[in-house]
KOLGU-4560 file (N, C-alpha, C; in nm, 3 decimals, padded with zeros to 5 digits):
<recs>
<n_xx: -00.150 n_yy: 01.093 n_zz: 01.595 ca_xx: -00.258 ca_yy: 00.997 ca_zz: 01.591 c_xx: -00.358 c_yy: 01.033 c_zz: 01.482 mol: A seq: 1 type: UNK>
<n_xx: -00.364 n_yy: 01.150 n_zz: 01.511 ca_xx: -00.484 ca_yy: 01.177 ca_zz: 01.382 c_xx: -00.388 c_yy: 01.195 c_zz: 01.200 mol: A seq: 2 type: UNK>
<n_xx: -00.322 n_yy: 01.189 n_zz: 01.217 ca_xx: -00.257 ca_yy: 01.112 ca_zz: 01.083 c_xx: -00.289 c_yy: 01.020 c_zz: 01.037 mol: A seq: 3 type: UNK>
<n_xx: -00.300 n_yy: 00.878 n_zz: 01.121 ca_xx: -00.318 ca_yy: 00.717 ca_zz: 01.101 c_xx: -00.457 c_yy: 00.735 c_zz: 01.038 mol: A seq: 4 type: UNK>
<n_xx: -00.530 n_yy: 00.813 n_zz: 01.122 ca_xx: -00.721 ca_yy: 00.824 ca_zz: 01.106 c_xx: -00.715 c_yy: 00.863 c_zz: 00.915 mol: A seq: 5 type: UNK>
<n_xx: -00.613 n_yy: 00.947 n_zz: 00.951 ca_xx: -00.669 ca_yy: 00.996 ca_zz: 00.708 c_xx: -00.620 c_yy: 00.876 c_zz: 00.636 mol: A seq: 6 type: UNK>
<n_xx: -00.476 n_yy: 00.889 n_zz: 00.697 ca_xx: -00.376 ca_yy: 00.789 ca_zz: 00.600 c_xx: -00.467 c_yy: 00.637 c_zz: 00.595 mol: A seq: 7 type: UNK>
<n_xx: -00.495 n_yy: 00.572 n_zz: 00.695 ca_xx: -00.527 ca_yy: 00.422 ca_zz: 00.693 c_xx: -00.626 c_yy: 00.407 c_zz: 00.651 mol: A seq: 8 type: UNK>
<n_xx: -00.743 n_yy: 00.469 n_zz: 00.554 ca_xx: -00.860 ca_yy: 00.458 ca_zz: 00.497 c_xx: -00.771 c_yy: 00.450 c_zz: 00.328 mol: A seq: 9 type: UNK>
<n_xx: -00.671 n_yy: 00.549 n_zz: 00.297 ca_xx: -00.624 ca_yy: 00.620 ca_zz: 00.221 c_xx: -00.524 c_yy: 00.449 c_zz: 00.187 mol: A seq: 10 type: UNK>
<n_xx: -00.457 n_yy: 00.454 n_zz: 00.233 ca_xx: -00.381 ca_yy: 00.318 ca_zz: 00.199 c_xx: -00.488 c_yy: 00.186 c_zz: 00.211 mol: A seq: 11 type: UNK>
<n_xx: -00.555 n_yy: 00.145 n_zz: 00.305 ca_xx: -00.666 ca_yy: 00.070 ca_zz: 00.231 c_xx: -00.742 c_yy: 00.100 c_zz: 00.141 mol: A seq: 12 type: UNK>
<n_xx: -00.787 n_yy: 00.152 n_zz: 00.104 ca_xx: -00.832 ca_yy: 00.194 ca_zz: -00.031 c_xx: -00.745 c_yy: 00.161 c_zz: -00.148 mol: A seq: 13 type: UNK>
<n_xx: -00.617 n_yy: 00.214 n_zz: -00.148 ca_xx: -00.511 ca_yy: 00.212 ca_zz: -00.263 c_xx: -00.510 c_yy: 00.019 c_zz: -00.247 mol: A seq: 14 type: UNK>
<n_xx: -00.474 n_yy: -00.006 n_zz: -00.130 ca_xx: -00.408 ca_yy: -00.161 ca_zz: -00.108 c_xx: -00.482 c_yy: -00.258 c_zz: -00.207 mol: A seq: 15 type: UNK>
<n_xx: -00.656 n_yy: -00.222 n_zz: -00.140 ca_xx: -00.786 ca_yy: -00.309 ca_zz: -00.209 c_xx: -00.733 c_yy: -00.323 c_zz: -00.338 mol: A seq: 16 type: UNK>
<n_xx: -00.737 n_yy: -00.183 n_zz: -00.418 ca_xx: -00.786 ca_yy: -00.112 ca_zz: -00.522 c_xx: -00.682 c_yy: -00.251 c_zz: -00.608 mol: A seq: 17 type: UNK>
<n_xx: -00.552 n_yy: -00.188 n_zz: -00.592 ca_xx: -00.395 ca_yy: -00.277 ca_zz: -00.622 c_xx: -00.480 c_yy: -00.449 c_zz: -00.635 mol: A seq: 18 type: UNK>
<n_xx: -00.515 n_yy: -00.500 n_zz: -00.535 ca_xx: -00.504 ca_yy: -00.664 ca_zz: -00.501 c_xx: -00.583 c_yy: -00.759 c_zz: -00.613 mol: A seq: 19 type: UNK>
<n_xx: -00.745 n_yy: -00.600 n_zz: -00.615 ca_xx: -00.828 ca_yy: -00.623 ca_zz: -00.713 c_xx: -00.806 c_yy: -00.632 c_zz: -00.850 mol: A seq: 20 type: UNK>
<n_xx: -00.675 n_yy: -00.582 n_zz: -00.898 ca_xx: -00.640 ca_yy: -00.561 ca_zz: -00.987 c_xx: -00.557 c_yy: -00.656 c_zz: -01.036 mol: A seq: 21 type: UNK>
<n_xx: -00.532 n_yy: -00.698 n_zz: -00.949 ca_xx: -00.388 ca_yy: -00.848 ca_zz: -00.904 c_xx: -00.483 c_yy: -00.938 c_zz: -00.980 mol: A seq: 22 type: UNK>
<n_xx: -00.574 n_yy: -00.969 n_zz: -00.927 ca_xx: -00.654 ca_yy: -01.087 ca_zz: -00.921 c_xx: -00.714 c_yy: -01.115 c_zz: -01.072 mol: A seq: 23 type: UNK>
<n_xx: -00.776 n_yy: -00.967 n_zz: -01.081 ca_xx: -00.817 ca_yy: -00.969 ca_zz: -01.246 c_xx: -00.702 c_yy: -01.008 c_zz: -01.349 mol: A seq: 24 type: UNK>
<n_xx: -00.602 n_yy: -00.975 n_zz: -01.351 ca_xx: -00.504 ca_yy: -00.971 ca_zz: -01.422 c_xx: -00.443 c_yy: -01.139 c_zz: -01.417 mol: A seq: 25 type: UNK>
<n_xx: -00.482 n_yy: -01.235 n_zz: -01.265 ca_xx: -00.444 ca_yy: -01.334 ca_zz: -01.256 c_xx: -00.547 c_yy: -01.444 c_zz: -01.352 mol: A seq: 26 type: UNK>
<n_xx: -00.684 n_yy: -01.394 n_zz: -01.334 ca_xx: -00.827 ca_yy: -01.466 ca_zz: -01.374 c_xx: -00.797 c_yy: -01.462 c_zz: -01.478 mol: A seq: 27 type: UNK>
<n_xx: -00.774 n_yy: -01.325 n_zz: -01.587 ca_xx: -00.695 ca_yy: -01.350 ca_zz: -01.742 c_xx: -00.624 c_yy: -01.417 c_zz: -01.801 mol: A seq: 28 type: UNK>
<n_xx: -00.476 n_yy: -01.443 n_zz: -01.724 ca_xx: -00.370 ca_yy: -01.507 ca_zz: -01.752 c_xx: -00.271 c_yy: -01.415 c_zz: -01.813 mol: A seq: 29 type: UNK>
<n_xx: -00.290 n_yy: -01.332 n_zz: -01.770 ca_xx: -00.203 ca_yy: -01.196 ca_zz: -01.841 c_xx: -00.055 c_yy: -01.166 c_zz: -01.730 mol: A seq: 30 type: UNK>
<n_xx: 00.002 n_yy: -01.258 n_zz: -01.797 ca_xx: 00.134 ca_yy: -01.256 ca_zz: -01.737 c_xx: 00.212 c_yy: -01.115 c_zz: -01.738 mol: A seq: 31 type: UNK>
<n_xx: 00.170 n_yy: -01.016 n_zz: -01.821 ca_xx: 00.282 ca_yy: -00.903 ca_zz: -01.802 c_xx: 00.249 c_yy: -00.799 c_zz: -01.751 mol: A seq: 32 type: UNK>
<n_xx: 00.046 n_yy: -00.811 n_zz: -01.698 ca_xx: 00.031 ca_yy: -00.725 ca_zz: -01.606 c_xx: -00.008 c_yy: -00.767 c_zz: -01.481 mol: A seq: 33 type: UNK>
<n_xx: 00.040 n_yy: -00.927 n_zz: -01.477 ca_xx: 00.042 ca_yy: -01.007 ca_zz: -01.302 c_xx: 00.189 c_yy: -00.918 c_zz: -01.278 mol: A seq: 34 type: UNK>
<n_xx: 00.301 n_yy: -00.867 n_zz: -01.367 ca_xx: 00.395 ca_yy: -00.901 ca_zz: -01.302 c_xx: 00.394 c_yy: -00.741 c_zz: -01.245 mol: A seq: 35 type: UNK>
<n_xx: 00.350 n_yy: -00.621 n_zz: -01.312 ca_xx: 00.320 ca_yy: -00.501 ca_zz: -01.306 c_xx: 00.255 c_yy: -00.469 c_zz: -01.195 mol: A seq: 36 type: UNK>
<n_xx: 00.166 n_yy: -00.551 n_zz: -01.151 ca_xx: 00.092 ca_yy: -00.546 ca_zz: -01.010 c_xx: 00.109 c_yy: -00.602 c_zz: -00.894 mol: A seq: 37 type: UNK>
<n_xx: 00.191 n_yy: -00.726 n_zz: -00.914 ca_xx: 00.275 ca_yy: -00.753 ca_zz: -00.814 c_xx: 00.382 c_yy: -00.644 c_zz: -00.789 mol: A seq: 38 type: UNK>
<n_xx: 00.461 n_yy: -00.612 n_zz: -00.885 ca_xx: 00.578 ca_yy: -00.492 ca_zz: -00.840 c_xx: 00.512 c_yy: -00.392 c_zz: -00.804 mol: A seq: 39 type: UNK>
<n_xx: 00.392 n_yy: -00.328 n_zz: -00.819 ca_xx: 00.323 ca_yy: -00.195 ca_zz: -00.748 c_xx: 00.269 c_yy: -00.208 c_zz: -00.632 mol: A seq: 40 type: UNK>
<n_xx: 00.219 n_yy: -00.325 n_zz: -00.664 ca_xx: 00.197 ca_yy: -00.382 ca_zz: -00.483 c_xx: 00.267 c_yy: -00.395 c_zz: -00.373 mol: A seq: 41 type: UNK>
<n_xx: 00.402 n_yy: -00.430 n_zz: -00.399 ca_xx: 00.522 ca_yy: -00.423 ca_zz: -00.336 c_xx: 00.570 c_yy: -00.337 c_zz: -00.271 mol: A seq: 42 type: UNK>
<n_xx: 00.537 n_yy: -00.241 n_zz: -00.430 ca_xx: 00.554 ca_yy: -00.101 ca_zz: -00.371 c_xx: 00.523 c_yy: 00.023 c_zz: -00.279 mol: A seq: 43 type: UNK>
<n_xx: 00.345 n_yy: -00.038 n_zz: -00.267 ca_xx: 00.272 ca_yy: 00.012 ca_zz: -00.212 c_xx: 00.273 c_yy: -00.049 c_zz: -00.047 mol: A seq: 44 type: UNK>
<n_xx: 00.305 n_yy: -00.140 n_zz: -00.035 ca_xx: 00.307 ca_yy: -00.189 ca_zz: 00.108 c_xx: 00.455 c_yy: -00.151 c_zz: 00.128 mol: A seq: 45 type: UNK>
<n_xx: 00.576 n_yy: -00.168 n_zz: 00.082 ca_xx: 00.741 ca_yy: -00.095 ca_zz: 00.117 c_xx: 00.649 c_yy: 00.053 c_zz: 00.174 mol: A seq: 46 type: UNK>
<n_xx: 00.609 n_yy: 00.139 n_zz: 00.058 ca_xx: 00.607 ca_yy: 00.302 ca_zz: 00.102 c_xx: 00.508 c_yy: 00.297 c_zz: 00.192 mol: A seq: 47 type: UNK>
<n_xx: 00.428 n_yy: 00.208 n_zz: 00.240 ca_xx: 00.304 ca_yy: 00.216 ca_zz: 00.372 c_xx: 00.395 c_yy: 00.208 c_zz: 00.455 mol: A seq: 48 type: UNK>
<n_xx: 00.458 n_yy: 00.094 n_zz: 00.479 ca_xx: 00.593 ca_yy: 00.078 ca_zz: 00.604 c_xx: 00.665 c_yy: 00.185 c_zz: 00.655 mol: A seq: 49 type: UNK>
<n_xx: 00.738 n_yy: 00.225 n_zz: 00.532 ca_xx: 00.792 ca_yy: 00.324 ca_zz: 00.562 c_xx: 00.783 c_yy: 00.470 c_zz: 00.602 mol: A seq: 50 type: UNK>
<n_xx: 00.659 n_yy: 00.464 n_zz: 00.551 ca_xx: 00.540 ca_yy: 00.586 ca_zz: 00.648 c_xx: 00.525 c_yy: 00.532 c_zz: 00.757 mol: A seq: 51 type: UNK>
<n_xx: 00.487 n_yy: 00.446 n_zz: 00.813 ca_xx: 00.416 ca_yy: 00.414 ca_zz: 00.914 c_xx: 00.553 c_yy: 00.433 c_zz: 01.013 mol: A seq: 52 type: UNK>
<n_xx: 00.660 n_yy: 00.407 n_zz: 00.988 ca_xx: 00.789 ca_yy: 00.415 ca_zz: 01.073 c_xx: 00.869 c_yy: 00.563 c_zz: 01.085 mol: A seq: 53 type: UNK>
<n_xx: 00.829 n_yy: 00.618 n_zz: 00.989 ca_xx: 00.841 ca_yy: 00.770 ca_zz: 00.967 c_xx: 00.766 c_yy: 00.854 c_zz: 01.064 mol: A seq: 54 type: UNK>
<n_xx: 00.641 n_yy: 00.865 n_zz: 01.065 ca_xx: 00.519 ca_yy: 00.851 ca_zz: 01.136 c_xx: 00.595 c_yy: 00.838 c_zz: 01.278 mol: A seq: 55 type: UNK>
<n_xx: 00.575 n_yy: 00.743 n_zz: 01.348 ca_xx: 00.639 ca_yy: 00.686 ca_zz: 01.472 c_xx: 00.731 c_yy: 00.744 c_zz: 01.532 mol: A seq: 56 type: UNK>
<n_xx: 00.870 n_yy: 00.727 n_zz: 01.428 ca_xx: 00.956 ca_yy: 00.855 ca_zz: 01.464 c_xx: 00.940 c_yy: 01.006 c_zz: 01.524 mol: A seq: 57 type: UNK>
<n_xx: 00.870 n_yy: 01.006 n_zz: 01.422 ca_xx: 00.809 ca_yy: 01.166 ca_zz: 01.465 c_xx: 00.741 c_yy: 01.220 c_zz: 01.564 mol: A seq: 58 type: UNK>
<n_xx: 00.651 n_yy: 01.102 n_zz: 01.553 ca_xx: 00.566 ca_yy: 01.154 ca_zz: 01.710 c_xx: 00.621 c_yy: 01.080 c_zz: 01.785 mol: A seq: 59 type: UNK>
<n_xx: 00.722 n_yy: 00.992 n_zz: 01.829 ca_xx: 00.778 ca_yy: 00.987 ca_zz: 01.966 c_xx: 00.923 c_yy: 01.080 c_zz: 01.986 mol: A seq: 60 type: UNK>
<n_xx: 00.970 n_yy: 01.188 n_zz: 01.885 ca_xx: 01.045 ca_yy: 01.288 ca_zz: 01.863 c_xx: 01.006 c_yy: 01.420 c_zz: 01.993 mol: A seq: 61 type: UNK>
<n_xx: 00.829 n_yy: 01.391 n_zz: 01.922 ca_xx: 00.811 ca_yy: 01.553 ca_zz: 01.995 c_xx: 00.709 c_yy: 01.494 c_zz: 02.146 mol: A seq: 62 type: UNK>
<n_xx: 00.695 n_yy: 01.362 n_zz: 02.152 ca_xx: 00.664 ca_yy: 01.339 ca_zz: 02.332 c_xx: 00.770 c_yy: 01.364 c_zz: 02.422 mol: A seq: 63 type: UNK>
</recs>
């Protein structure tokens, strides 16, 4: 549990950071770093998931 408490400030933070960046890049019209931030964004919510299920695993491993 006290994992979620560091990590989920830590990935919101990154998530914001990413979306904000989305947006600027959309307000420009800068097609080749909409497409750069969409794919990191992607990325960043895939590897949250997959922590978060990793995570889960684990601590219902050792209950």
């Amino acid at each position: 549990m006290a994992t979620y408490i560091i990590l989920a400030p830590l990935f919101g933070l990154v998530l914001f950071d990413r979306i904000k960046r989305l947006t600027r890049a959309i307000k420009t019209q800068n097609h080749d770093q909409t497409k750069v931030h969409i794919l990191f964004l992607s990325l960043i919510v895939i590897v949250g998931v997959a922590l978060l299920f990793l995570i889960r695993s684990m601590d219902s491993n050792h209950s």
